[in-house]
C-alpha positions in Angstrom: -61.2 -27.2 42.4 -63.1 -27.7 46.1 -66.5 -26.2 45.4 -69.2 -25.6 48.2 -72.8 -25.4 47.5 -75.1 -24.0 50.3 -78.7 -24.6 50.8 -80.1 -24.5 54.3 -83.6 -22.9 53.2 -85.7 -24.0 50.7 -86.6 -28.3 50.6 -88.1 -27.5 46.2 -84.9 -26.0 45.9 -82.8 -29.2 45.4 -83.3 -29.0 41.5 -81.1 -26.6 41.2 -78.4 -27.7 44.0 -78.5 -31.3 41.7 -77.8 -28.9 38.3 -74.5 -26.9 40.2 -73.2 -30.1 41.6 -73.5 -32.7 38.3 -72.6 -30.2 36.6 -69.2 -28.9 37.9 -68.9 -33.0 38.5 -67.9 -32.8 34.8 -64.5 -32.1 35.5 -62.9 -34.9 37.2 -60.5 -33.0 39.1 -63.6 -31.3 41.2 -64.6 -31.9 44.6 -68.3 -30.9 45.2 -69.3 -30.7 48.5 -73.2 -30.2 49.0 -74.3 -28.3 52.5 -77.7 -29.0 53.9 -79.8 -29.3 56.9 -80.8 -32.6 58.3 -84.1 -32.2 57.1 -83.4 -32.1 53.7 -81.5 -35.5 53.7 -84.1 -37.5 51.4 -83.6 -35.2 48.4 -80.3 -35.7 48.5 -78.8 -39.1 47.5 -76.3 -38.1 45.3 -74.5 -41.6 44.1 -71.0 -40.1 42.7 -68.1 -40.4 43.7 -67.0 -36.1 43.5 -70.0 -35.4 45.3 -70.3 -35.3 49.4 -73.4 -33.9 51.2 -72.4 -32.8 54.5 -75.5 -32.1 56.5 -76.3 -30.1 59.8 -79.3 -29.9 62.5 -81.1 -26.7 62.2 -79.6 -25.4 65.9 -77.3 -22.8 64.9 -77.0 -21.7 61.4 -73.9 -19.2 62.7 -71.9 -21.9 63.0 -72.8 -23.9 60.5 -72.0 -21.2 57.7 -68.7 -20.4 59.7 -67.9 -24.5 59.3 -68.4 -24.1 55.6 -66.5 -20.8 55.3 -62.8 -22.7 57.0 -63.6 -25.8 54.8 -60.8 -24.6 52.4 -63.5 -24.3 49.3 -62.4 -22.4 46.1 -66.0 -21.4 45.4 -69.2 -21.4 47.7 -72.7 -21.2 45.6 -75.1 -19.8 47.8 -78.4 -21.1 46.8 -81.0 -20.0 49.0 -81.1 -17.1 51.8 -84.9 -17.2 52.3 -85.2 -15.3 56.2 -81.9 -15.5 57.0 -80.7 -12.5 55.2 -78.6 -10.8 58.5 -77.0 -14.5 59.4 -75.5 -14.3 55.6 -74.6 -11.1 55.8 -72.5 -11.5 58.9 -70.0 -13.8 57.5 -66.6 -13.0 55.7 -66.8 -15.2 53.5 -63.4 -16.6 52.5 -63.9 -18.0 48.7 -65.4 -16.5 45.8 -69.2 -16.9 46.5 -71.5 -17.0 43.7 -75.4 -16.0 45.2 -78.3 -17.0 43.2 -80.7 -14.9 42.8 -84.1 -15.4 42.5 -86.2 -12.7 42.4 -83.5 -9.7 40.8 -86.0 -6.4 41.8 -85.7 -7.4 45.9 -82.2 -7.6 45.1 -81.5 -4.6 43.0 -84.4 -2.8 43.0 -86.1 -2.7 46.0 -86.2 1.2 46.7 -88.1 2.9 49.5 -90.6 4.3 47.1 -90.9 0.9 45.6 -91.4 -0.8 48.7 -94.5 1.6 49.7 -96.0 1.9 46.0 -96.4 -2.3 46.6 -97.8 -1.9 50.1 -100.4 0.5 48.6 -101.3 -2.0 46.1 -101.8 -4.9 48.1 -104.0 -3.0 50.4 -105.9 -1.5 47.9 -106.8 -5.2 46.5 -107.6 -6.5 50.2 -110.6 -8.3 51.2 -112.9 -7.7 53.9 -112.7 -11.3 54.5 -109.1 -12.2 54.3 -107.7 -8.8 55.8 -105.3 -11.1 57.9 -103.5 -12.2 54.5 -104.8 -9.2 52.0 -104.3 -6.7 55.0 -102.2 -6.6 57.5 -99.5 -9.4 56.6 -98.6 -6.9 53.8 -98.2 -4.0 56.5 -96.3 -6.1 59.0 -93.9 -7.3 55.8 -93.5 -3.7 54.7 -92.2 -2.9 58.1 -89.7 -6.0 58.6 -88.3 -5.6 55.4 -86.7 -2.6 56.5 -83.8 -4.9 58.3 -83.8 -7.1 55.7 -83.3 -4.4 52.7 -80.2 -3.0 55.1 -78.7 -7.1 55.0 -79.1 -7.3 51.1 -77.4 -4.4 50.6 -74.7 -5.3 52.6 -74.4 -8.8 51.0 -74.5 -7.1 47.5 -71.5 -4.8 48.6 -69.4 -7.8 49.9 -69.6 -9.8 46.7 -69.1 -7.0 44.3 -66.3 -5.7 46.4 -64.2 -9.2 46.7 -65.3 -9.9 42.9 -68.3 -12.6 43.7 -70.9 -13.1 41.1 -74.8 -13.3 40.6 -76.5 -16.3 38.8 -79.8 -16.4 37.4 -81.8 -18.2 35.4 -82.4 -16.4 32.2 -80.6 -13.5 30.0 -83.7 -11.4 30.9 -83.1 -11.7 34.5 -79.1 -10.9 34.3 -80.3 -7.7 31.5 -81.9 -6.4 34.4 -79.4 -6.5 36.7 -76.8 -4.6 34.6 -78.6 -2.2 33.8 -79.3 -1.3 37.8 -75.7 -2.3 38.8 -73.2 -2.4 36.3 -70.6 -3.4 38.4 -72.1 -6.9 38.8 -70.7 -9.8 37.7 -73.9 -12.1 36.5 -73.7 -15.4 35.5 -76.9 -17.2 33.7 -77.6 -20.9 34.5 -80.4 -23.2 34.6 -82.6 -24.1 37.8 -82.4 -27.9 36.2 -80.3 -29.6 33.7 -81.9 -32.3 31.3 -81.0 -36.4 32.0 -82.2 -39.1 30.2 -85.7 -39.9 30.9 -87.9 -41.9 29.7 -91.1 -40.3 27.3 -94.0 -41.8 28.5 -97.0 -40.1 26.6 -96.9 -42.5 23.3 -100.0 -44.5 25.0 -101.6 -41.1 25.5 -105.5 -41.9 23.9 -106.0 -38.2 24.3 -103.7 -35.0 24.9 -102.5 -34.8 28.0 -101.9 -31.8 29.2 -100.3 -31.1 32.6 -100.2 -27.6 34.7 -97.6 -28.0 37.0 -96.8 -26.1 40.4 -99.0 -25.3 43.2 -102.8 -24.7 42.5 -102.3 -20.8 43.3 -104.5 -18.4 41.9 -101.7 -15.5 43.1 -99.3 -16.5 40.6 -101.1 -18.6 38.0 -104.2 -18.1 36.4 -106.5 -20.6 37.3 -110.3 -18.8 37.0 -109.9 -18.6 33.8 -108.7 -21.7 33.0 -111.4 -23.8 34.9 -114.0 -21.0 32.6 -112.8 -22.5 29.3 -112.9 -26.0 30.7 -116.4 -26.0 31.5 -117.5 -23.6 28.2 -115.7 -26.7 26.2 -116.5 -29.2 28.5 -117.8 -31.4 25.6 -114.9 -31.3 23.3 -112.2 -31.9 26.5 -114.2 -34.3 27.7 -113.5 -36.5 24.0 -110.0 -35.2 23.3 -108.1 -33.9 26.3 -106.8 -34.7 30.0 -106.0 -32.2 32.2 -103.3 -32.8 34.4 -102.8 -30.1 37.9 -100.0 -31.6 39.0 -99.6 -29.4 42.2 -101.0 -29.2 46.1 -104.5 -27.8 46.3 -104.4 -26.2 49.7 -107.2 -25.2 52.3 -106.9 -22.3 50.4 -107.9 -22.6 47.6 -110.9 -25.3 47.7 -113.0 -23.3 45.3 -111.0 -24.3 42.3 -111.1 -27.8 44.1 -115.0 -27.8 43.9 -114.8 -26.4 40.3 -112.2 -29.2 39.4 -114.8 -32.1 41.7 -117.7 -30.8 39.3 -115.7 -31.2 36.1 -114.7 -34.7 36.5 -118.1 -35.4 37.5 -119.4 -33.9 34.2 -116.7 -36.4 32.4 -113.4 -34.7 32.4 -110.4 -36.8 32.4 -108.4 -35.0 35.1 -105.4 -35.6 38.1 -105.4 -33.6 40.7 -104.2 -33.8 44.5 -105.1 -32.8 47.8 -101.6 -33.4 49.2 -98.0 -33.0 48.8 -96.9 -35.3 45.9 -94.0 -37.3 46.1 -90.9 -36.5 43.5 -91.2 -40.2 41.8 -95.1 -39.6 41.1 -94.2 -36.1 40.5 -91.7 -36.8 37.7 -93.7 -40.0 36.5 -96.7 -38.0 35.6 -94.5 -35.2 33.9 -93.1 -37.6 32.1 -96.5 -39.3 30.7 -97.9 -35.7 29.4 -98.0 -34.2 25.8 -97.3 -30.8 27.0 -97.1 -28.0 29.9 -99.2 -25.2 30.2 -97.9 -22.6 32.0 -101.1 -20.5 32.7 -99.0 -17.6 34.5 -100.0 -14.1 35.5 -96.9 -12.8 34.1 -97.1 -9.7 35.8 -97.6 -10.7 39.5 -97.6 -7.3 40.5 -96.5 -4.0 39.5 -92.8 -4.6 40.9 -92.7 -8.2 39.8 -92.9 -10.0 36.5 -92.3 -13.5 34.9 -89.2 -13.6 32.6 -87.3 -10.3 33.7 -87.3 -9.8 37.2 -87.7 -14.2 38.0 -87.9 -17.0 36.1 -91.1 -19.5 36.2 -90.3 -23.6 37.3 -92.9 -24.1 34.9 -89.2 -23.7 32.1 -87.4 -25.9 33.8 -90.5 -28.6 34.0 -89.9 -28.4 30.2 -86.2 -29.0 29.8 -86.1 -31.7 32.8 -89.2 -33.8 31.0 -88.3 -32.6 27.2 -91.9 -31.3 27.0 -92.9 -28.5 24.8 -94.8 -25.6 26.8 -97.7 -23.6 26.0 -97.1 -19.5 27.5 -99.4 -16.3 27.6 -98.1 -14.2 24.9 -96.3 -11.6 27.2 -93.6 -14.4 28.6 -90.4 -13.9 26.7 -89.3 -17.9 27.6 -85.7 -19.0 27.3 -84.0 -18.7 24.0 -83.0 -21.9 23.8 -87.2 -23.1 24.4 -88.7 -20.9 22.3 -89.1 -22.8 18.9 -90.8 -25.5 21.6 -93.5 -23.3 23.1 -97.0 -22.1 21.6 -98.8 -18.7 22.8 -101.9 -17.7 23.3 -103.9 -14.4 24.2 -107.8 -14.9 24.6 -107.9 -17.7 22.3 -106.3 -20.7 24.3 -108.6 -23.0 23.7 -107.7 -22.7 20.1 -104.2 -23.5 20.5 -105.1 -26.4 22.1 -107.5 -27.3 19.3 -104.9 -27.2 16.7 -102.9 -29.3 18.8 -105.9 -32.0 18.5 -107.0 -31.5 15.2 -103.4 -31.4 13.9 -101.2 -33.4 15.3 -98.1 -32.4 13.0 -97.8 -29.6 15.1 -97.0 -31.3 18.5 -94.8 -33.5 16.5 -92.9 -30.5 15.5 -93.0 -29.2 18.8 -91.8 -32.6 20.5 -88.9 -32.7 17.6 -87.6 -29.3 18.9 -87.3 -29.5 22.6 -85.6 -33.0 22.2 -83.1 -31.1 20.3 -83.4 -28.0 22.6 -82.9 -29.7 26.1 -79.0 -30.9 24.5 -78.5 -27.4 25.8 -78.9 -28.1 29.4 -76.8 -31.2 29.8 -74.3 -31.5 32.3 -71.7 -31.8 29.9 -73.1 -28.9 27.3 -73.1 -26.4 30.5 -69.8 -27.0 32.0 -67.7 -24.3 30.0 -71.0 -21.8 30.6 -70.4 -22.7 34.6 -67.0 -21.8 34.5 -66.5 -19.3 32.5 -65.2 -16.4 34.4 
């Protein structure tokens, strides 16, 4: 089988281009061919022998999806759309396509009314001293997405009509698609399979813990976070390292100064100021105890964590084998959730039990090594496939 995977749109994304193409490299008899933009090269350095990356200069993306489309492929996995919603849905595409999905309400439920209730919203939690971002980004979005609703639709219709499918990332995801469009044919798959890597944390002279993603205060909740490390300073400044293993940006150099003030006070803590390479990245993941995904689940009313998209902070834990540590309202993967701790108002006490009783992050550590079997290569081939 000649299978096609597309991703001319998001760098991060790559994760998920490496779980498609190693894992449909489990059948000898496929031919994966990887389609990216010049740019993109570094990420990609696939070394086996089923897997090609063809890659193209970001001039015209046209042609570039109408060279993929005559390349003969069985099955093209579109990956990433991003902005270039009408460019996708100009093309007749030839093989069955399979379109990931990543956040399921712009795709299926993205109504009029829906669309206006979350301009509303935003505006009515705008700042005087932001209104370019809080203010009229959020108009001039509302507007453009007019065009861009008429190209989803129209890419929706194509697949369902030639018998394409959808993948997520979670059961919760493809529940909410069927029940908006039951003629969909959804698929669940992983952003990121497991490998064998290396457990680093059993120098660890205190618990690590490690937040990863971008230090965002939109999507994770980082006020409160920084308010129980300074309420507890004294007992995470003895037992615990905190880890923010994401880009602080220009905007967001309070929590930067909160963090500074910390460390000064005798927290043991990582944080960056700049991009972070994938091998420091992964080598840090790999040296923590556990991941705290300190989401706000529900980013707004028309979005939420674990129904309408999934959270990278999941698929941190099956590539590392870490256990995770989730506001109660996430409903994690199935297959994770003997391996995750919640909390309500009372995180710091989870993470005090984790301290003060150690049998419980042995227990935790015990069940995602057994958990992450799930997401191997060889373990998701037959779930890939499966019509």
């Amino acid at each position: 089988m000649k299978i096609g995977i597309v991703e001319i749109c998001e760098a991060n994304h790559y994760t998920a281009v490496e779980a498609l193409a190693y894992t449909y490299a489990v059948a000898k008899e496929n031919k994966i061919t990887v389609f990216i933009l010049d740019k993109f090269k570094a990420n990609y350095q696939f070394k086996h022998e089923q897997i090609e990356v063809i890659s193209y200069a970001q001039a015209d993306l046209s042609a570039f999806l109408n060279q993929i489309n005559n390349c003969g492929l069985d099955k093209i996995h579109i990956n990433t759309i991003d902005n270039h919603f009408q460019i996708f849905a100009e093309v007749n595409w030839k093989a069955e396509v399979i379109l990931t999905i990543h956040n399921t309400n712009i795709w299926f439920d993205n109504s009029l009314n829906k669309r206006w209730s979350l301009l509303i919203e935003k505006l009515k939690n705008s700042q005087f001293s932001k209104l370019k971002n809080t203010c009229y980004l959020p108009i001039k979005y509302f507007i453009k997405d007019f065009k861009k609703q008429h190209n989803i639709d129209q890419i929706v219709a194509q697949i369902n009509l030639k018998g394409g499918k959808f993948l997520v990332y979670s059961d919760a995801q493809k529940n909410y698609i069927s029940n908006l469009n039951s003629s969909a044919k959804v698929k669940v798959f992983p952003f990121c399979i497991h490998q064998s890597i290396d457990d680093l944390s059993s120098n660890n002279k205190k618990l690590r813990v490690c937040v990863p993603g971008s230090v965002d205060e939109s999507r994770r909740d980082y006020r409160q976070l920084l308010k129980l490390l300074k309420k507890q300073q004294a007992f995470f400044n003895e037992y615990i390292c905190i880890d923010f293993l994401g880009y602080i940006s220009e905007d967001n150099q309070e929590i930067l100064k909160e963090i500074l003030t910390l460390e000064a006070n005798g927290l043991m803590v990582f944080y960056n100021q700049n991009f972070i390479k994938d091998t420091e990245f992964n080598t840090r993941l790999q040296t923590c105890d556990v991941i705290l995904g300190n989401l706000k689940v529900n980013m707004n009313s028309q979005s939420k964590y674990g129904e309408t998209k999934e959270t990278g902070v999941i698929f941190n834990m099956i590539k590392a084998g870490k256990p995770g540590i989730f506001p109660s309202n996430y409903q994690p993967l199935k297959e994770l959730k003997s391996s995750c701790l919640f909390y309500d108002d009372n995180l710091f006490q989870v993470l005090e039990s984790l301290v003060l009783k150690p049998l419980i992050l042995n227990n935790l550590k015990k069940n995602i090594e057994e958990a992450v079997k799930a997401f191997e290569p060889v373990n998701l081939y037959q779930k890939l496939i499966k019509p």
